[in-house]
FIDO-358411 format. One record per residue (C-alpha): residue in three letters; x, y, z. Coordinates in steps of 0.1 Angstrom, whole numbers, plus 5000, padded with zeros to 4 digits. Example, Ala and Ser with C-alpha at 12.3 -4.5 7.8 and 13.67 -1.06 7.14 Angstrom:
<dodrens>
ALA512349555078/SER513749895071/
</dodrens>
This chain:
<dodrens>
UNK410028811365/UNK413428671364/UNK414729011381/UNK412328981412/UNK413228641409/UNK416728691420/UNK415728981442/UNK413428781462/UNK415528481469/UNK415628271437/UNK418928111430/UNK421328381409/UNK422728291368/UNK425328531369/UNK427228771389/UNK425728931423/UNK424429301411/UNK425429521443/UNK422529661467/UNK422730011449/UNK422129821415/UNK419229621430/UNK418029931449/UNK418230121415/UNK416529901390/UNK413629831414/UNK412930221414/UNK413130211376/UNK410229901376/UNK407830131400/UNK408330431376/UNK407930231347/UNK405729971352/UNK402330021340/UNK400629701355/UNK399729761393/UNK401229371401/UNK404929491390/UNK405129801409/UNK403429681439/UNK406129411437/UNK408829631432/UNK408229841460/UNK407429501482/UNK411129421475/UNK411829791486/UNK410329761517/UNK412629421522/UNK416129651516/UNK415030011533/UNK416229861570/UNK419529701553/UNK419829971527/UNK418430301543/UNK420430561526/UNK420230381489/UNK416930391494/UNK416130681513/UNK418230871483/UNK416930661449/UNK413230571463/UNK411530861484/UNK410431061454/UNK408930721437/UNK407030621467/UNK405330961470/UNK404630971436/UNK402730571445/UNK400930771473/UNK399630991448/UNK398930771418/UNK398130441434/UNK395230551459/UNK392530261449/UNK395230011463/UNK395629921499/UNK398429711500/UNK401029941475/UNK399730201499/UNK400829991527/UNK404029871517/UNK405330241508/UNK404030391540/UNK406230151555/UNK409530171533/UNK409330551540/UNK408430501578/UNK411530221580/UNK413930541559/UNK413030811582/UNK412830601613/UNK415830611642/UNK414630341664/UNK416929981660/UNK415829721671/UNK419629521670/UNK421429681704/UNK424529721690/UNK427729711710/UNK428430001740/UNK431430091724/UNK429630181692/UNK426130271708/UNK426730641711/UNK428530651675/UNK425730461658/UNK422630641675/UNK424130991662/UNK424530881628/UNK421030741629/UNK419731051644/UNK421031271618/UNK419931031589/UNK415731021601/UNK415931401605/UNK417931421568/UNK415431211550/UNK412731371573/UNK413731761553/UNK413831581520/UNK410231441525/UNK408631771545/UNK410531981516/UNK407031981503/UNK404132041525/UNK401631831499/UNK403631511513/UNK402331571552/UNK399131711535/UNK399131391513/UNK399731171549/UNK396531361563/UNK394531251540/UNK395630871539/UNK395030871574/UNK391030891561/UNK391230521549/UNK389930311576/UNK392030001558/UNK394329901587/UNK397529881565/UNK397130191553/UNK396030391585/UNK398730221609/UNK402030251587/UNK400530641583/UNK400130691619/UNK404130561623/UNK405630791600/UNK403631051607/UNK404631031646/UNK408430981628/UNK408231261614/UNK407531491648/UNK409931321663/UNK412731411639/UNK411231751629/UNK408331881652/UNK408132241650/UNK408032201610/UNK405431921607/UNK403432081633/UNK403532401612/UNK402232211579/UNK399332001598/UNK398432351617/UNK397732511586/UNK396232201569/UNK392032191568/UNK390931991595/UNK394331851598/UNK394231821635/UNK390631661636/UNK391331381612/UNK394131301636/UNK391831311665/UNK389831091652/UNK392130801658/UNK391230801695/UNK387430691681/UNK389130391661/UNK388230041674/UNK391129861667/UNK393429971698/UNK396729921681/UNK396230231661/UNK394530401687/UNK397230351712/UNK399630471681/UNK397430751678/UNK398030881713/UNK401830851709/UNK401331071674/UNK399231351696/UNK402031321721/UNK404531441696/UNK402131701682/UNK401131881713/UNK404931901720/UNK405532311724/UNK402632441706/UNK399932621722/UNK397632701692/UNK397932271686/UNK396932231724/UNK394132441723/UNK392432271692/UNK392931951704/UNK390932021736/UNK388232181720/UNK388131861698/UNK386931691728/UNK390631561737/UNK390031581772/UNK386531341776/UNK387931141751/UNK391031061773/UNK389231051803/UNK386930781791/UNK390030581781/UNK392030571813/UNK388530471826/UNK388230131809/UNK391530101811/UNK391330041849/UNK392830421862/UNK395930371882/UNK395729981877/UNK395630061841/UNK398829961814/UNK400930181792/UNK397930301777/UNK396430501807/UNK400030631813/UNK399830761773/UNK396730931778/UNK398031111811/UNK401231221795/UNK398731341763/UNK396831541797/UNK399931701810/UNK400831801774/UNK397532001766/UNK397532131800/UNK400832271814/UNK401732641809/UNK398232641788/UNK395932861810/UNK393032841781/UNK392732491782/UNK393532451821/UNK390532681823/UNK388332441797/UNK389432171816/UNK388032351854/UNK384732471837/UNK384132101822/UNK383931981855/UNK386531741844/UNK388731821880/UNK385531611901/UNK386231291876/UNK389731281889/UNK388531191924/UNK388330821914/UNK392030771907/UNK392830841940/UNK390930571959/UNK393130351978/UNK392430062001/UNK393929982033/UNK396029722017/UNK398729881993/UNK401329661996/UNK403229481963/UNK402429811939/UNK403629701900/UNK405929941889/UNK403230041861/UNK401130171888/UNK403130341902/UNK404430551871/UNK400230641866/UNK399530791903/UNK402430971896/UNK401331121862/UNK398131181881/UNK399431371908/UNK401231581881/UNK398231661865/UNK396731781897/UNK399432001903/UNK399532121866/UNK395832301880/UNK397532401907/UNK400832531900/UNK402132851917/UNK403632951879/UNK399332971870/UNK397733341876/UNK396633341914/UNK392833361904/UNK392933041886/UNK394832851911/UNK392132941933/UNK389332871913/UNK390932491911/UNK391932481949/UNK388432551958/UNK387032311928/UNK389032021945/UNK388432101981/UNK384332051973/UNK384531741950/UNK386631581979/UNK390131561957/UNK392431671985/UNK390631492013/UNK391131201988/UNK395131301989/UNK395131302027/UNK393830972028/UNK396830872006/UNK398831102027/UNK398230932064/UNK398330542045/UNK400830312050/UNK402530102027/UNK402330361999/UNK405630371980/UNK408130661996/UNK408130811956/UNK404230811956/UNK404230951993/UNK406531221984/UNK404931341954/UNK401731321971/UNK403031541998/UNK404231801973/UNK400531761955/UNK398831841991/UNK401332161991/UNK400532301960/UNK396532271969/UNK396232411999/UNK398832681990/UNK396833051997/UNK393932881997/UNK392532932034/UNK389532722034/UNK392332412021/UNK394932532049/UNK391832502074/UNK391432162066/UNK394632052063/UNK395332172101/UNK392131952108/UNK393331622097/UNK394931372121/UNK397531092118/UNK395430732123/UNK397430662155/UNK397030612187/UNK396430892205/UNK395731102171/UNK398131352163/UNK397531592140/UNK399031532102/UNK401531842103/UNK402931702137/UNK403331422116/UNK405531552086/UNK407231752110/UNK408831422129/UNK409631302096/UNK411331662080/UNK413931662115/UNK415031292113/UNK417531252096/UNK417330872089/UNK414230972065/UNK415131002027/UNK416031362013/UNK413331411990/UNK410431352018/UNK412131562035/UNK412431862010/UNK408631792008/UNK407631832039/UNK409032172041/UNK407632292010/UNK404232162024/UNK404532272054/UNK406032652036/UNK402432572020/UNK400732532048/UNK401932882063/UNK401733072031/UNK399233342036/UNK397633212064/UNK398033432096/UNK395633222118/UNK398132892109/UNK400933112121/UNK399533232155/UNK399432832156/UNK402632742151/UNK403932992173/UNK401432952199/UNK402832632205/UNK406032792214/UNK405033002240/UNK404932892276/UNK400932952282/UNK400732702259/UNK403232422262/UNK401532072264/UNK404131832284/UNK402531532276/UNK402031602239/UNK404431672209/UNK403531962191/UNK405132152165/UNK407032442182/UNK408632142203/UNK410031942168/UNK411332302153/UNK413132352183/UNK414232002183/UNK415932052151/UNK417032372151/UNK419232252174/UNK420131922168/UNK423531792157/UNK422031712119/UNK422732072098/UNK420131972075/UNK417531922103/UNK418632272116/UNK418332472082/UNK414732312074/UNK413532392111/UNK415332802108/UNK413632812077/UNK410132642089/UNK410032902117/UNK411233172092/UNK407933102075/UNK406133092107/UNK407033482110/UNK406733602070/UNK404733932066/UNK403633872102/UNK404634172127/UNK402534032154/UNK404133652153/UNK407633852152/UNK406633992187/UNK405233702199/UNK408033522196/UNK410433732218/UNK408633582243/UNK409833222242/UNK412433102265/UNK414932792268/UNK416132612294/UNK419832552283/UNK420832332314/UNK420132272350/UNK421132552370/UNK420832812349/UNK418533062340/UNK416933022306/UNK417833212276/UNK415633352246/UNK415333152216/UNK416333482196/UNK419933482222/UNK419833102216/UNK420533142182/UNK422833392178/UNK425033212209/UNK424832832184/UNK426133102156/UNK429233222177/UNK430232882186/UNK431432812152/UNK428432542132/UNK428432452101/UNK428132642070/UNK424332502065/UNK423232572100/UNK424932932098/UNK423233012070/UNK420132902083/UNK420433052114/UNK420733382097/UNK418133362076/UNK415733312104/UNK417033612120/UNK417133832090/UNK413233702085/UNK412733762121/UNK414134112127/UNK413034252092/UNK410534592095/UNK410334462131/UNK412134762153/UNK411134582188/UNK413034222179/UNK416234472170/UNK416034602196/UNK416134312215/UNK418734192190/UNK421134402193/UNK420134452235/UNK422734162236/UNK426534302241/UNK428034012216/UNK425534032189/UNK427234382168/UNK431134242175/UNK430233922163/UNK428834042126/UNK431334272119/UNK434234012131/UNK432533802105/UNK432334042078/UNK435834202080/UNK437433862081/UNK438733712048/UNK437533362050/UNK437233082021/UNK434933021994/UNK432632842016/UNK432433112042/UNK431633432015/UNK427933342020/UNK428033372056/UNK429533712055/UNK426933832033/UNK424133732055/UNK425833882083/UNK426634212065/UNK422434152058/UNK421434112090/UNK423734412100/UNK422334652073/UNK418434542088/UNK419834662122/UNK420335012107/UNK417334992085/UNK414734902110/UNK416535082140/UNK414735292159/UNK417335452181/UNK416135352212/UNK419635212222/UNK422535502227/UNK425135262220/UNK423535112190/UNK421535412172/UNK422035422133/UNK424635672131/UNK426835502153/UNK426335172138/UNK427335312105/UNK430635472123/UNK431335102133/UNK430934992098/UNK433235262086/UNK435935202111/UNK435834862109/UNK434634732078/UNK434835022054/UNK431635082041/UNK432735002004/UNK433634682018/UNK430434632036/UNK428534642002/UNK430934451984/UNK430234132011/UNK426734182008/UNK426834141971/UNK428033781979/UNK424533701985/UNK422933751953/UNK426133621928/UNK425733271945/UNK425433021921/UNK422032841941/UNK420533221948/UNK419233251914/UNK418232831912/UNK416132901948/UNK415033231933/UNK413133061904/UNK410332881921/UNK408732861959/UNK409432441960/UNK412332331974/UNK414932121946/UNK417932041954/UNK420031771941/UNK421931691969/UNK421931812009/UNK424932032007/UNK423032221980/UNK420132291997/UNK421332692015/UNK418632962002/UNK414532952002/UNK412733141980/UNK410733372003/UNK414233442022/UNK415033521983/UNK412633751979/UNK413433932013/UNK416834071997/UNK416034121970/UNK413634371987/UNK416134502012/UNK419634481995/UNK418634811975/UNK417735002004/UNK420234912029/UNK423035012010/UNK421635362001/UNK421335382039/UNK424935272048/UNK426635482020/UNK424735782033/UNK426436052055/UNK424536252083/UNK423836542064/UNK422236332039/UNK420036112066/UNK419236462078/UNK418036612050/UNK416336342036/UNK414536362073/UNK413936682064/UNK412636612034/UNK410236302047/UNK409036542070/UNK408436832044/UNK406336512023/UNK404536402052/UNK403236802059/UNK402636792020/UNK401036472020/UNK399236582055/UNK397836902039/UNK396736702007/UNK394936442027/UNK393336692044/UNK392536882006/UNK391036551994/UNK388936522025/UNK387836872021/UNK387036771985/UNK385636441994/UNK383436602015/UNK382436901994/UNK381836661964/UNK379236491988/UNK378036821999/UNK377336931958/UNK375936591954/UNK374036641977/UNK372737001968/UNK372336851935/UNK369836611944/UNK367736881961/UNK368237091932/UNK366636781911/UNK363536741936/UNK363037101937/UNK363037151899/UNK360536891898/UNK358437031927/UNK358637371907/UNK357237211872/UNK354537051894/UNK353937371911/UNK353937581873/UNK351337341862/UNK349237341891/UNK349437751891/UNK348737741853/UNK345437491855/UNK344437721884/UNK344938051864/UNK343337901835/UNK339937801863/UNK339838161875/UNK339838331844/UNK337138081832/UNK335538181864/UNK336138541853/UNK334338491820/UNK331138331836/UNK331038611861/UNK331438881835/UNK328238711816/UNK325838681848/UNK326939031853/UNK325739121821/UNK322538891824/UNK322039031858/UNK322239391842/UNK320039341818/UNK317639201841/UNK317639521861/UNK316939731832/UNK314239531820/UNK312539551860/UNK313939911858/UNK311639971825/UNK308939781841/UNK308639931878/UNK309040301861/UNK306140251836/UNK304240101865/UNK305040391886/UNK303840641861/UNK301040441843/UNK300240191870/UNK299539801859/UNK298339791828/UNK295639501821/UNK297939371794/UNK300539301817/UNK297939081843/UNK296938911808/UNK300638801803/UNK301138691839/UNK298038471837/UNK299438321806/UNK302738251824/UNK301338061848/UNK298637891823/UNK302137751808/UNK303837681837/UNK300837461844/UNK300937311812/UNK304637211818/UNK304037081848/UNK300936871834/UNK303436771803/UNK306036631832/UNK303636431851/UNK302536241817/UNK306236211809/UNK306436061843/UNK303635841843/UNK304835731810/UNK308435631824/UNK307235511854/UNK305235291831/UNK308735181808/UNK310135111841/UNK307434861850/UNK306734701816/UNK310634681817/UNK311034491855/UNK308334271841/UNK309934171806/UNK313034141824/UNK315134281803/UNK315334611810/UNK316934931787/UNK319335051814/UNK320635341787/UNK317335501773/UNK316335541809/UNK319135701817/UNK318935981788/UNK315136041799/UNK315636081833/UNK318236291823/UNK315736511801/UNK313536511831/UNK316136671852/UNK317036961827/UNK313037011827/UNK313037021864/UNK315937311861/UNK314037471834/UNK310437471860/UNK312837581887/UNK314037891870/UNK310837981860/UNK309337981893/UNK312138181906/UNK311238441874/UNK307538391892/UNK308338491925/UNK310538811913/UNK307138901895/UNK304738841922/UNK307939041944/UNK307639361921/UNK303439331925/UNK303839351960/UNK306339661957/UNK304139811934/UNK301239791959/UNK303239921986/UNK303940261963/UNK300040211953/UNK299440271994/UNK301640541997/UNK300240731968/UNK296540681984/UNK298040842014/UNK299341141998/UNK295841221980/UNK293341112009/UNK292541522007/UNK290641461978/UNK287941221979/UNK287241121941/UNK290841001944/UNK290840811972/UNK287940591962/UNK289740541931/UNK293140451944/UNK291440221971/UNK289940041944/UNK292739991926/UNK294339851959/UNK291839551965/UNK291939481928/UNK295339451927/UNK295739251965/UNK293038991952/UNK295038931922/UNK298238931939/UNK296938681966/UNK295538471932/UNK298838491923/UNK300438371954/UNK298538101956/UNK299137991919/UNK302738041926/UNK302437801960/UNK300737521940/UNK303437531910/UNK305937511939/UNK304137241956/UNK303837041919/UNK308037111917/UNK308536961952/UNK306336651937/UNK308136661905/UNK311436631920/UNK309936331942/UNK309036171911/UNK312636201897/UNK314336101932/UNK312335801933/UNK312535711893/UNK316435731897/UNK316235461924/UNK314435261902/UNK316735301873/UNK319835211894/UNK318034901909/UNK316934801865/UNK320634871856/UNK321834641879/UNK318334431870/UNK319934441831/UNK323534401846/UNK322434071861/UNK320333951830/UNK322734031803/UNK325533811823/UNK323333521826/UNK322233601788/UNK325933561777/UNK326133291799/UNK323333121780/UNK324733211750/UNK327733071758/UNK325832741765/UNK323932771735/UNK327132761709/UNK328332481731/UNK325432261729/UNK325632361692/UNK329232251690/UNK328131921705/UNK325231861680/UNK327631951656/UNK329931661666/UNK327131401669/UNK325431501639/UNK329331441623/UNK329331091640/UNK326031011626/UNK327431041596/UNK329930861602/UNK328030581612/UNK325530611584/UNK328430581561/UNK329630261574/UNK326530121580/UNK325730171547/UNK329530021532/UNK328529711556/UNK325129681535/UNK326829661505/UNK329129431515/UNK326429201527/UNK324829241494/UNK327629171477/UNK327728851500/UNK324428741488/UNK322428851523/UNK319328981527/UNK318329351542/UNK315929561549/UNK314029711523/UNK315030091511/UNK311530281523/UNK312330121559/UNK315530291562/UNK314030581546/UNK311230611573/UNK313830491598/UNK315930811586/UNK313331021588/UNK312130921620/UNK316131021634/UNK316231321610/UNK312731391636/UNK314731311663/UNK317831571655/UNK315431821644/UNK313531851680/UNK317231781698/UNK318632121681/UNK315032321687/UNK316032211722/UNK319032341723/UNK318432641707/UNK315432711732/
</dodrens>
């Protein structure tokens, strides 16, 4: 105790041990103590010395206070205290400002001890594993001092640490979970520790929004007050732009969350923005950033539409153009707001409309993009606004044909308003005003006006100028090329050029009408052969440009200027290797490849600002081609005509091949489909022609068996009228006719019973009301086959009483052939009458079975009416007999129910009988409630017999 004594301020008995010593023997008591009071002590006295000591105890202590981490885990404040001696050893902030002289100096050397003692400790990934875990313990001085060093340690070694919590089990959520802690100190330190983490690392940025980062944030800044929020809101929005820039998987998380309409809020300004605090203004501007993270022209076009249209519908940019047309918004806010508006509407058409729809809150109204305009040409406006409002106005025109036509509608003289401003007006303005800035953003303005835009190129031949009073007026294309001859400025040169070289590109009509003017040719290849400064190199490659697009796009309509002469004139004057070498100055400028990079305007200074990026991507496109077209001879041009021509024959006669095959692979289509339907007609056809073939030789069978019937028939008549012939009718023969028709009349007695019987069912069945729809049905369907059977015997009657009368008729002619002898005759006429008086018995027998058919099948004809009109009878009853039944079990289920209530009630009545015995009260005697039971048991009994009737 003496030891800590001294160490912690008690007064010294000897000499002063060193801070190494001190340093030294401290780490020796926290290895070698074994009561937890000593070492938590020690490493108290530790934590005194790391600021003053940092490398003695960086070098003797680390491994000991890891090894407390480890051991010492049921303590909180050991814990603490070494959390913060190796957070104050790896740790490069100082809080002392030491001397200018020595500022530099001493920040290097602290810089290079934090990320020394930072290897040492992440040596071993279990050390940032170890961290993890402490960060579990919700004991504030444990979880704070973890969340410092942790955050130390990214800053001194990010991509490592990164690496080890990436890999560690749910490293990255235990760290998330800081943003849920209550106590706001360690969740604002926690959002400063997920700044550093999400520093460079996709995979990190990815889990952390799919740990909820991005509702979690959201919610913050939101009781935080948005933009009026503190440092906090502007932590969570620099946490935003970390998870979202260059990250398309979570910039597309954070569009389908719907998380773009809860940004609308931040934008809501009153009319009163004066006296902004400096905090304010740092959070609208991370939150316009954020918007333009979603919108970035670096993003893949689909997304960037996706968002553009998201914001157009939640109201997000009309929120911006309200900030936009404000005043006394800050010129930093209004810039950055202007470049926000840009990227937004930027390709998107339905965002461009609208932008061209909003109007300046002045008196008259003027639309917003008159507006910018003013401010882009004056000169007395600050750079940066003015950088902006080309970009957003290179925005505006990007894509958008219609806002084009606009622009340079307003230009021509149909169209000129003289008692308005509009926008052709302020681009003529500065194009040729005496500022050169104002002159290269309104050449390149227009440039943009006429990008990708053949019609707009013609159009604006058309304008004219009136130059001074007296004189005719000029074009604006002559207008330009005359302010280039008089001898500008380097920035309005090069902007000139570049508006012509946007102008006249893939446009032969505008070189034409270029190079109609005598000066124009004489004056680029004066500027190309001269040798002129530094300053002047880019010039001469624009003009060697905008003479190579002359020959490019040239279509010979001139005889002075054709291509081949105008590559003579190179020759002769410029030398053609010469010619190529000047227009490579364009492309080795230093601020070709900085322009080249992305479409916004950002330059440092006003002298800087000499290429666009559209104009970039121009020669890029046309450098190639024009100097394959100036190096080559005649013979070349004319054989590569040649050979053009040749390709278009070739690709002439394979155009008209594919149309052939388009239209024959329609044609077999076609045929194919009628191929189908007519397959299908055929198997319907097949199996129609296969049930008919299989009806006619079933027809076939049945008329090969009558034919045999019928054959046999005719024998047996044959037999019959031949042994009548010979023999005459035999009595036997009569004898079995009469006892045909004795049975026939039998039958037809035995069907009028059977008749009278069903006739009878029928009525005993309409009286019972219930009627038996299906035996009905089978006897009248007896009846009928008896019917059939009567009918064919009749018929078998008649062919009898048929081959009686043909035998009389032979009887007759035989009596005619013997009237010579008497005996004969008298025998024969005999015969006759016998046989005509049983013949007419006959007939008559046969018309009274005929007349007893005819009543028969009366009978049936009116007994099948009756059995319809009983099966619908029995239809009708059995519904209403289910119905009943139906009725029946539900009254059943009802007495169910109430019999089940009874009980019930029985039961308690009888619980509430004993406890009124039990109570000493008197009841009713047992063979009352008997009888009284009985008399309800009565009562149910006749209440079901109801029911059931």
């Amino acid at each position: 105790m003496n030891f800590l004594r001294g160490v912690m301020g008690g007064q010294p008995t000897g000499p002063q041990p060193t801070g190494a010593e001190t340093i030294q023997k401290l780490c020796d008591r926290v290895a070698s103590s074994t009561l937890l009071e000593d070492r938590r002590d020690a490493v108290r006295a530790l934590k005194s010395l790391s600021k003053k000591y940092r490398v003695e105890v960086g070098n003797m202590a680390m491994d000991h206070l890891v090894r407390i981490l480890q051991t010492d885990r049921s303590d909180t404040e050991i814990l603490g205290y070494a959390l913060d001696t190796l957070y104050n050893i790896v740790c490069n902030d100082e809080e002392e400002e030491p001397d200018e002289s020595e500022e530099e100096n001493q920040q290097k050397q602290e810089d290079d001890l934090g990320a020394q003692f930072t290897d040492k400790f992440v040596q071993e990934p279990e050390n940032v594993t170890l961290l993890l875990t402490l960060l579990e313990e919700f004991d504030f001085h444990v979880r704070w001092p973890g969340v410092k060093l942790l955050t130390a340690l990214l800053k001194n070694q990010c991509p490592q640490v990164q690496g080890i919590i990436l890999v560690s089990p749910m490293g990255v959520s235990r760290l998330m979970d800081l943003l849920a802690d209550s106590r706001e100190v360690i969740r604002n330190d926690g959002l400063l520790l997920l700044q550093q983490l999400t520093k460079g690392n996709a995979a990190i940025q990815k889990i952390v929004a799919f740990e909820n980062a991005f509702e979690r944030l959201l919610d913050i800044i939101t009781e935080e007050g948005s933009s009026d929020g503190g440092i906090v809101v502007e932590d969570c929005l620099l946490l935003l732009l970390n998870l979202l820039k260059n990250n398309s998987s979570n910039q597309n998380f954070f569009k389908e969350g719907s998380y773009i309409q809860k940004m609308k809020p931040w934008f809501e300004v009153g009319d009163d923005n004066s006296g902004w605090s400096a905090q304010k203004v740092t959070n609208l501007h991370l939150m316009l950033q954020l918007v333009r993270v979603m919108v970035s022209p670096v993003n893949s076009p689909g997304a960037t539409a996706s968002c553009q249209k998201a914001m157009f519908q939640c109201g997000l940019l009309q929120q911006l153009c309200t900030i936009l047309m404000a005043t006394g918004v800050p010129a930093d806010i209004l810039t950055e707001t202007i470049n926000t508006v840009s990227e937004v509407i930027r390709g998107s058409e339905v965002n461009q409309d609208y932008f061209a729809s909003v109007n300046a809150p002045s008196n008259p109204p003027r639309p917003a993009i008159v507006v910018l305009l003013m401010s882009m040409v004056n000169e007395r406006q600050p750079f940066v606004l003015r950088c902006a409002v080309l970009y957003c106005f290179q925005c505006f025109l990007y894509k958008n044909h219609k806002g084009q036509g606009e622009i340079v509608a307003t230009l021509l003289p149909s169209t000129i308003d003289a008692n308005s401003i509009s926008a052709g007006q302020l681009l003529c303005g500065g194009l040729f005003s005496a500022d050169s800035l104002s002159n290269w953003c309104a050449a390149v303005a227009l440039a943009h006006a006429l990008q990708d835009n053949l019609t707009q190129k013609e159009q604006l031949l058309r304008v004219q100028l009136a130059t001074s009073l007296g004189k005719p007026p000029v074009s604006l294309l002559q207008q330009c090329t005359n302010i280039l001859s008089q001898g500008s400025r380097v920035q309005t040169k090069v902007g000139l050029l570049m508006l012509l070289c946007t102008w006249i590109s893939n446009c032969p009509i505008a070189v034409m009408h270029f190079l109609h003017n005598q000066d124009n040719v004489p004056f680029l290849t004066g500027q190309i052969s001269e040798n002129l400064g530094e300053d002047e190199r880019l010039v001469q490659g624009l003009c060697a440009l905008l003479l190579g697009i002359c020959i490019y796009y040239n279509d010979n309509s001139l005889e002075n200027y054709t291509k081949e002469k105008l590559k003579q004139l190179i020759e002769k004057r410029i030398g053609k290797e010469n010619f190529v070498e000047k227009l490579g100055f364009i492309t080795k400028h230093e601020l070709y490849s900085r322009a080249a990079q992305k479409p916004q305007p950002a330059f440092s200074t006003p002298e800087h600002m000499l290429f666009d990026h559209e104009f970039t991507k121009l020669v890029k496109e046309l450098e190639g081609m024009i100097t394959k077209a100036v190096l080559k001879s005649s013979e070349e041009e004319k054989k590569e005509e040649e050979v053009k021509k040749t390709l278009e024959q070739h690709d002439s006669i394979v155009t008209q091949y594919k149309e052939l095959i388009r239209e024959q692979d329609s044609q077999i289509n076609e045929l194919k489909e009628q191929v189908t339907l007519l397959a299908s007609q055929n198997e319907k056809m097949q199996s129609t022609m296969t049930q008919q073939l299989s009806q006619i030789q079933q027809h076939k069978d049945q008329y090969n068996i009558l034919k045999l019937k019928l054959g046999k028939d005719n024998q047996q008549t044959g037999n019959q009228a031949e042994a009548a012939h010979v023999n005459g009718l035999q009595p036997e023969e009569l004898s079995q006719l009469r006892e045909q028709l004795e049975e026939l009349q039998k039958q037809n007695q035995l069907l009028q019973t059977q008749l009278g019987e069903k006739d009878s069912l029928i009525t005993s069945l309409k009286a019972e009301g219930v009627p038996s729809a299906e035996g009905s049905t089978s006897e009248v369907t007896v009846l009928q086959r008896e019917v059939e059977l009567l009918k064919t015997q009749l018929q078998r009657q008649t062919a009898e009483i048929t081959q009686l009368q043909s035998e009389r008729q032979e009887l007759l002619r035989g009596s005619d052939t013997t009237a010579a002898v008497p005996g004969e005759n008298s025998l024969y006429t005999e015969k006759i009458a016998e046989l005509e008086s049983r013949l007419s018995a006959q007939t008559a027998e046969n018309q009274k079975l005929k007349d007893e058919v005819k009543t028969l099948q009366e009978s049936q004809e009116s007994m099948e009416k009756d059995l319809a009109s009983a099966t619908s009878t029995a239809a009708i009853m059995q519904a209403e007999k289910s119905k009943l039944q139906q009725e029946v079990q539900e009254s059943k289920k009802e007495q169910d129910d109430l019999l089940m209530l009874l009980a019930d009630q029985d039961q308690k009545i009888l619980s509430l009988k004993q406890r009124l015995k039990d109570l000493g009260e008197t009841i009713e005697d047992e063979d009352d409630l008997d009888s009284k039971d009985q008399f309800d048991d009565d009562d149910d009994e006749e209440e079901e017999e109801e029911c059931d009737e």
